[in-house]
Backbone as JSON Lines, residues from 0, in Angstrom:
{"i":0,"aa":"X","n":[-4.76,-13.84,11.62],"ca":[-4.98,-13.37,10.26],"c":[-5.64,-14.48,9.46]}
{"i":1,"aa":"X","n":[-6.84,-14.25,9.18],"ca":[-7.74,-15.6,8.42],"c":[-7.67,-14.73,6.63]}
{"i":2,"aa":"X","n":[-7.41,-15.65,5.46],"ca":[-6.7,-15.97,4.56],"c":[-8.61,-15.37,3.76]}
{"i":3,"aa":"X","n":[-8.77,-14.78,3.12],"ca":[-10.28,-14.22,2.79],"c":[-10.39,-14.68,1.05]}
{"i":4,"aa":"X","n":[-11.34,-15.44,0.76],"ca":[-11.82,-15.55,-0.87],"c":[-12.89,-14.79,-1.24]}
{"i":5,"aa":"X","n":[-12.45,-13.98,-2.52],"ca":[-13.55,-13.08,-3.03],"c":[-14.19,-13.89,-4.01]}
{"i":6,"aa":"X","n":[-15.49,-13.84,-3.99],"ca":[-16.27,-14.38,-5.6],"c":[-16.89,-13.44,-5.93]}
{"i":7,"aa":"X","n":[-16.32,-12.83,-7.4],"ca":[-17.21,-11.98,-7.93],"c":[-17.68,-12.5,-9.15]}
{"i":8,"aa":"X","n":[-18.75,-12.14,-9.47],"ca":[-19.88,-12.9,-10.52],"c":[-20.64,-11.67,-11.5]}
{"i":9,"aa":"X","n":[-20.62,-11.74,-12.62],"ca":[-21.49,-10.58,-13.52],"c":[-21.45,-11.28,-14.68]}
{"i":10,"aa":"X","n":[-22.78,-10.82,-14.99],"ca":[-23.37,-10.96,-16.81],"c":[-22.35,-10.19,-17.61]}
{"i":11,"aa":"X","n":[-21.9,-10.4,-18.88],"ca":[-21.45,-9.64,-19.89],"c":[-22.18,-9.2,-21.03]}
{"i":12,"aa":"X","n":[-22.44,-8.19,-21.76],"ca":[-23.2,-8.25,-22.93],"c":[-22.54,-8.53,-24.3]}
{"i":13,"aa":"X","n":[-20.58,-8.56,-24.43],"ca":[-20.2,-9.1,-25.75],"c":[-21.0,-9.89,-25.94]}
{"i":14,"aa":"X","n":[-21.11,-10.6,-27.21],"ca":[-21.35,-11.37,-28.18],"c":[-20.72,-13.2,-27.47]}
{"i":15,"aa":"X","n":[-19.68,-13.05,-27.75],"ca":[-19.32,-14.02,-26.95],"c":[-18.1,-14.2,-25.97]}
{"i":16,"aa":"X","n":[-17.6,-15.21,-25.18],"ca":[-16.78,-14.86,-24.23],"c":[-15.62,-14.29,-24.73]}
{"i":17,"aa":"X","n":[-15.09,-15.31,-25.93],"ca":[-13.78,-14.44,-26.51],"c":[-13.66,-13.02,-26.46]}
{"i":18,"aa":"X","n":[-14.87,-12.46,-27.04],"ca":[-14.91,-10.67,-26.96],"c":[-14.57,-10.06,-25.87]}
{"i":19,"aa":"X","n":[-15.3,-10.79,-24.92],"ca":[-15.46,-10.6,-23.59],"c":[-13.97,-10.39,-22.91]}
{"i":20,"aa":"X","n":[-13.06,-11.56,-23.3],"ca":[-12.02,-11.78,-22.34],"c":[-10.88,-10.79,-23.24]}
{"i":21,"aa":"X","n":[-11.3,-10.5,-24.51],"ca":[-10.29,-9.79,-25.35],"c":[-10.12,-8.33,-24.21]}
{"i":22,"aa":"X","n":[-11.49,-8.11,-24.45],"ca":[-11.61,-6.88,-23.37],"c":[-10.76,-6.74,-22.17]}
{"i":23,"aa":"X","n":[-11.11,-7.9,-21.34],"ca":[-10.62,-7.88,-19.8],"c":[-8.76,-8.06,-19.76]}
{"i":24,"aa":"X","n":[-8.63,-8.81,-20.47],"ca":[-7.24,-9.09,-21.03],"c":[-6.36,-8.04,-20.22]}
{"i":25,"aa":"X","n":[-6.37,-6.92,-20.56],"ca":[-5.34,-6.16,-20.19],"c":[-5.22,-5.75,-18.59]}
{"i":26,"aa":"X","n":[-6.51,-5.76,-18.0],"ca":[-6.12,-5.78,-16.95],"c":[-5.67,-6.74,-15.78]}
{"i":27,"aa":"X","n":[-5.48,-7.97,-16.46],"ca":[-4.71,-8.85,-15.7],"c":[-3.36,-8.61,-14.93]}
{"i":28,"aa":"X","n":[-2.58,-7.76,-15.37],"ca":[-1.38,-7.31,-14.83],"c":[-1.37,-6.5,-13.7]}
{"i":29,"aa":"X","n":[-2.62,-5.28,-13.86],"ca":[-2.92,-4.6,-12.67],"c":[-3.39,-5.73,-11.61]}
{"i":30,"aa":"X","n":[-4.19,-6.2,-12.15],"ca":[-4.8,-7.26,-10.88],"c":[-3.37,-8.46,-10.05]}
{"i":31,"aa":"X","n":[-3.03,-9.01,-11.02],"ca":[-1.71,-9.14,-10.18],"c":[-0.52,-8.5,-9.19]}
{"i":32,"aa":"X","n":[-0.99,-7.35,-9.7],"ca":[-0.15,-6.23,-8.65],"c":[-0.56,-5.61,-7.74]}
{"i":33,"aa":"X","n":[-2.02,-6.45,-7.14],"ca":[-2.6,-5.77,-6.16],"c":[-2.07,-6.48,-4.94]}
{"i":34,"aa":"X","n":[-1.9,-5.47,-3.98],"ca":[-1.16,-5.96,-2.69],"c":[-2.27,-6.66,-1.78]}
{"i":35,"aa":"X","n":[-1.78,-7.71,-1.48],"ca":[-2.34,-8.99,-0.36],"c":[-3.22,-9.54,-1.29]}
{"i":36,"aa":"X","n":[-2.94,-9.65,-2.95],"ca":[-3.61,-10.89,-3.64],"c":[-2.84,-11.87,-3.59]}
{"i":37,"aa":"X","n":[-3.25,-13.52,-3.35],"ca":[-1.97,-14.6,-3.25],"c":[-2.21,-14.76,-4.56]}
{"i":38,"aa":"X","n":[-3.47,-15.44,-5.58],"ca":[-4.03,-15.61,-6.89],"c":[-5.67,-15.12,-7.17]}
{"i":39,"aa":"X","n":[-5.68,-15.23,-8.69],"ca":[-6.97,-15.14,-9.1],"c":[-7.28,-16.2,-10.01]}
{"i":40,"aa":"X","n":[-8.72,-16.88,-10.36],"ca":[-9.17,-17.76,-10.95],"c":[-9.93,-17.19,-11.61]}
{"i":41,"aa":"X","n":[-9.67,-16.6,-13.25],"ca":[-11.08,-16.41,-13.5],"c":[-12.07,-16.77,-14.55]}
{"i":42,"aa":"X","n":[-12.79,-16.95,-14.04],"ca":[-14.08,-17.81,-14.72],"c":[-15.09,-17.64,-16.03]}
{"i":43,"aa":"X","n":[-15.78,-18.4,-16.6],"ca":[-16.13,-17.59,-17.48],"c":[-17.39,-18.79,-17.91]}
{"i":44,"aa":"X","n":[-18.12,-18.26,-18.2],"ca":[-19.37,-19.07,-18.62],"c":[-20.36,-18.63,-20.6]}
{"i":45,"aa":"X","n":[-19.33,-19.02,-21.59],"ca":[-19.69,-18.17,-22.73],"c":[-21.54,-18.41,-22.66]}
{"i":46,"aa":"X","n":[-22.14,-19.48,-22.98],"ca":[-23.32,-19.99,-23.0],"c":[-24.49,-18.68,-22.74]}
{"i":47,"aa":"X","n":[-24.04,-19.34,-20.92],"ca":[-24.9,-18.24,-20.01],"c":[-24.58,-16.03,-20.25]}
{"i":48,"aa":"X","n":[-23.6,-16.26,-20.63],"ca":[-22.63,-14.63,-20.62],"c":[-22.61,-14.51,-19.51]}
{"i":49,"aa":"X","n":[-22.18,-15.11,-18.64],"ca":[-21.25,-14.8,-17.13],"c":[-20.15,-15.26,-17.16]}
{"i":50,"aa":"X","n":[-19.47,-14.22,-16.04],"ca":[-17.72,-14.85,-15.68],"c":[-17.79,-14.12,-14.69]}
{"i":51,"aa":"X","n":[-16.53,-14.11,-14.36],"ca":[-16.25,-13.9,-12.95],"c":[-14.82,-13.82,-12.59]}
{"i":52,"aa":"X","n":[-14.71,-14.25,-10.65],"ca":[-13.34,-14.67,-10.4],"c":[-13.43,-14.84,-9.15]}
{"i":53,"aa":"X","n":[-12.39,-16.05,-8.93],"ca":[-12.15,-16.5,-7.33],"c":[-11.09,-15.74,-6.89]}
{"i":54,"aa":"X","n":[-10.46,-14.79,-6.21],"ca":[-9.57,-14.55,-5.39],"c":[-9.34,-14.94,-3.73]}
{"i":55,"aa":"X","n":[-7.83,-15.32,-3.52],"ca":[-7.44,-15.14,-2.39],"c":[-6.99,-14.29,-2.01]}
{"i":56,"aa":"X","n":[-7.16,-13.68,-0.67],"ca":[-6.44,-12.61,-0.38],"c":[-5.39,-12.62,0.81]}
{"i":57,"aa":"X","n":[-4.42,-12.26,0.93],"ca":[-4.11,-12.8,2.38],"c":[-4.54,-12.67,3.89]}
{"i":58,"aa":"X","n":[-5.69,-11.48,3.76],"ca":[-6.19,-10.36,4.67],"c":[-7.8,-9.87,4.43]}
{"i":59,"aa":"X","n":[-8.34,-9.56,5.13],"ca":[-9.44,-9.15,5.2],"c":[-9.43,-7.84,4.79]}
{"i":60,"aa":"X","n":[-8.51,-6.71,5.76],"ca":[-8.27,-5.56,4.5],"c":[-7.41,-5.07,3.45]}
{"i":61,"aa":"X","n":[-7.13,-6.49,2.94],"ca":[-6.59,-6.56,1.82],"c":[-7.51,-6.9,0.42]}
{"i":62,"aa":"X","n":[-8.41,-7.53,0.7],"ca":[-9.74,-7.48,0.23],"c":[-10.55,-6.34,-0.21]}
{"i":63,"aa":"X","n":[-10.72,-5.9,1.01],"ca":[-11.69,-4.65,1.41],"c":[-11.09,-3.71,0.94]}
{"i":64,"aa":"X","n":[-10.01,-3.47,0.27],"ca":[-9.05,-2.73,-0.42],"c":[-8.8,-2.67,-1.71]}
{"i":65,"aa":"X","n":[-9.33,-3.78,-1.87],"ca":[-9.52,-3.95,-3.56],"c":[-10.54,-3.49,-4.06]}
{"i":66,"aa":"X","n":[-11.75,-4.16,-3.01],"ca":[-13.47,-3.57,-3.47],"c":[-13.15,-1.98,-3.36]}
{"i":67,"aa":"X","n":[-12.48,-1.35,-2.72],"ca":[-13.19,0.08,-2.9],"c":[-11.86,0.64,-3.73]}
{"i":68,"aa":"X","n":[-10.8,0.0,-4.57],"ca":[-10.38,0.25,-5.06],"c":[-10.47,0.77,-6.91]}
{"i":69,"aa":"X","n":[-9.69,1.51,-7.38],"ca":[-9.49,1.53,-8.78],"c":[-9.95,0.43,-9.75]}
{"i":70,"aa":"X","n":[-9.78,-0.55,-9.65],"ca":[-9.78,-1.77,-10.53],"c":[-11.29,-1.83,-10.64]}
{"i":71,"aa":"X","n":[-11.59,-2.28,-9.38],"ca":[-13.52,-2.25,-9.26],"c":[-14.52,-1.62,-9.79]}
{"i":72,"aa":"X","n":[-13.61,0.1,-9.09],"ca":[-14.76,1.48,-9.03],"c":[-14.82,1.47,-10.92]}
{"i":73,"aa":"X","n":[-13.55,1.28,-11.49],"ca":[-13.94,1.29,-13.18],"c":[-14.33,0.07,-13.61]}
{"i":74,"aa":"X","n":[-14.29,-0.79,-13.3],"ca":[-15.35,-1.98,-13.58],"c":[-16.6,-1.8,-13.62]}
{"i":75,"aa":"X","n":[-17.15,-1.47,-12.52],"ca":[-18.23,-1.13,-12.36],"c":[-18.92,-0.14,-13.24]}
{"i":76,"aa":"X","n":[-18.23,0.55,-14.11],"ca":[-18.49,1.18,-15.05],"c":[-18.25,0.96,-16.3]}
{"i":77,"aa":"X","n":[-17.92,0.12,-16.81],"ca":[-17.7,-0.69,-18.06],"c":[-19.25,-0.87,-18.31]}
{"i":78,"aa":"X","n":[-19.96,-0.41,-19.6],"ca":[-21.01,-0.27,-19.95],"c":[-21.76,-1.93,-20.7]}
{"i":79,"aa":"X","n":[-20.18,-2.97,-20.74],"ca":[-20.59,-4.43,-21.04],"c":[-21.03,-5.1,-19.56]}
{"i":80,"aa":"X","n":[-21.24,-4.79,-18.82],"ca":[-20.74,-5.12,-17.24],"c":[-22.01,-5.16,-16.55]}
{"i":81,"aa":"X","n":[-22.55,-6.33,-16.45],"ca":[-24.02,-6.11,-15.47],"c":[-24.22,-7.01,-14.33]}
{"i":82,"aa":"X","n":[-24.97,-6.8,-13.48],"ca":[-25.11,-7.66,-12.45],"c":[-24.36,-7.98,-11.36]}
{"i":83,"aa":"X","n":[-23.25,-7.2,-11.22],"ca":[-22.08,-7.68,-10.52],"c":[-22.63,-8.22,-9.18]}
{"i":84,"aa":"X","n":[-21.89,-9.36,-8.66],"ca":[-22.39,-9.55,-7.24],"c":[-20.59,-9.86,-6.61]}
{"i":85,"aa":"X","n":[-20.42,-9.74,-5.64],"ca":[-19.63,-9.58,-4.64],"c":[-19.8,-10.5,-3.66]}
{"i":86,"aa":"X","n":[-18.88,-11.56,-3.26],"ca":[-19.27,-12.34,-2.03],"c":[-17.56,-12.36,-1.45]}
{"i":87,"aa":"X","n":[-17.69,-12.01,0.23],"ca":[-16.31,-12.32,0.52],"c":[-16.51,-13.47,1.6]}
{"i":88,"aa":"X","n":[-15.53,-14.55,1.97],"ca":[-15.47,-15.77,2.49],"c":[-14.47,-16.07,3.68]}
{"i":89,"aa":"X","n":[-14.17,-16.38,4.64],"ca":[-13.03,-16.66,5.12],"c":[-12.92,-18.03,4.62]}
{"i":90,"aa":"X","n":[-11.36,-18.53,4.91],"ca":[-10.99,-19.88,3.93],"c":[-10.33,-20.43,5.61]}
{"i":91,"aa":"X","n":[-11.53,-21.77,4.91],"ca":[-11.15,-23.22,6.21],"c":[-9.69,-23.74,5.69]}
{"i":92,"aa":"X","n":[-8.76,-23.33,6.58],"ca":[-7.68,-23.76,6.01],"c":[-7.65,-24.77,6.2]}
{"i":93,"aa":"X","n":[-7.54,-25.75,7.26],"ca":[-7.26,-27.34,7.48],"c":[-7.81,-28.46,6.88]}
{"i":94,"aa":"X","n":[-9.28,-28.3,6.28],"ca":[-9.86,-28.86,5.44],"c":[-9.42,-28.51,4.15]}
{"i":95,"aa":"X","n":[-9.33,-27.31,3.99],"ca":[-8.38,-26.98,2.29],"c":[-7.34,-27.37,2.35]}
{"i":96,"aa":"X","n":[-6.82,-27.38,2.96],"ca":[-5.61,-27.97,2.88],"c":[-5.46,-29.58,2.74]}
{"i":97,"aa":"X","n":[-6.68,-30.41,3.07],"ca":[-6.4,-31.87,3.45],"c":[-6.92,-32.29,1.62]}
{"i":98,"aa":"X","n":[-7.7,-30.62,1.11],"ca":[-8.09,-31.28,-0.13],"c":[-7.23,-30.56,-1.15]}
{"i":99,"aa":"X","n":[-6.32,-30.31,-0.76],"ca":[-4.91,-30.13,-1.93],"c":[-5.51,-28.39,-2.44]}
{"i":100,"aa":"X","n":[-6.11,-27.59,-1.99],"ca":[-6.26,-26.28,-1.82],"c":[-4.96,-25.43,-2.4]}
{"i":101,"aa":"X","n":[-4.72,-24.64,-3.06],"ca":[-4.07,-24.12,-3.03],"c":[-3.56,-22.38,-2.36]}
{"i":102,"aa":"X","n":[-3.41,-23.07,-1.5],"ca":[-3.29,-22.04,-0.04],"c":[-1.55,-21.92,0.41]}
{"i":103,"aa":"X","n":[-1.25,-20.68,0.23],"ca":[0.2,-20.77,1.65],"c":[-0.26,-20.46,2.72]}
{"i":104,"aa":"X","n":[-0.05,-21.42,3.73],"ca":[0.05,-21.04,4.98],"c":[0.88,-19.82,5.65]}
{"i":105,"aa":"X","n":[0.2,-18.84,6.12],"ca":[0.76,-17.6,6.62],"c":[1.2,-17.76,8.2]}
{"i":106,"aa":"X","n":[1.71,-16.85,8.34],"ca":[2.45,-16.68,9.58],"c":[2.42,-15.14,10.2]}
{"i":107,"aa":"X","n":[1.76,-15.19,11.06],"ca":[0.49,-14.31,11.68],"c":[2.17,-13.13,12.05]}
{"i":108,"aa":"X","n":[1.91,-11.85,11.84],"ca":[2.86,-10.45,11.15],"c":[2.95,-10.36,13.11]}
């Protein structure tokens, strides 16, 4: 079982990030309650109007479960919402780990 990081990346059109994150705000709780998320990081660039987010997942289709999930499919439709890009990663654990990563080590089910 290899440990998978999502980066997702999109333009916003608020005004500025505050607006931006006022918006997203609420769905932080759903996103925490998605099954085989360990955390999320998310990012935000007011300047440029991009943000984003790093997730770990514990699973590959735990991932792949999110993208074709609820949270996304209405994201993707949020009319402030452009550009989205999607990248999924497997995570070098032994090197993340030697650089203080914040990773649990799993134990294969």
């Amino acid at each position: 079982m290899t440990q998978k990081i999502l980066q997702i990346n999109f333009k916003f059109t608020e005004p500025t990030a505050a607006e931006h994150l006022k918006l997203v705000a609420p769905f932080a709780d759903a996103i925490a309650a998605v099954p085989g998320l360990t955390w999320k990081v998310w990012i935000i660039n007011d300047k440029a109007h991009e943000a984003g987010g790093i997730y770990l997942f514990k699973d590959e289709a735990s991932v792949n479960a999110y993208l074709r999930g609820e949270i996304i499919s209405g994201f993707k439709k949020q009319p402030t919402v452009k550009d989205i890009a999607t990248k999924v990663f497997d995570v070098v654990e032994d090197m993340s780990l030697k650089t203080r990563a914040p990773l649990k080590t799993l134990v294969p089910a």
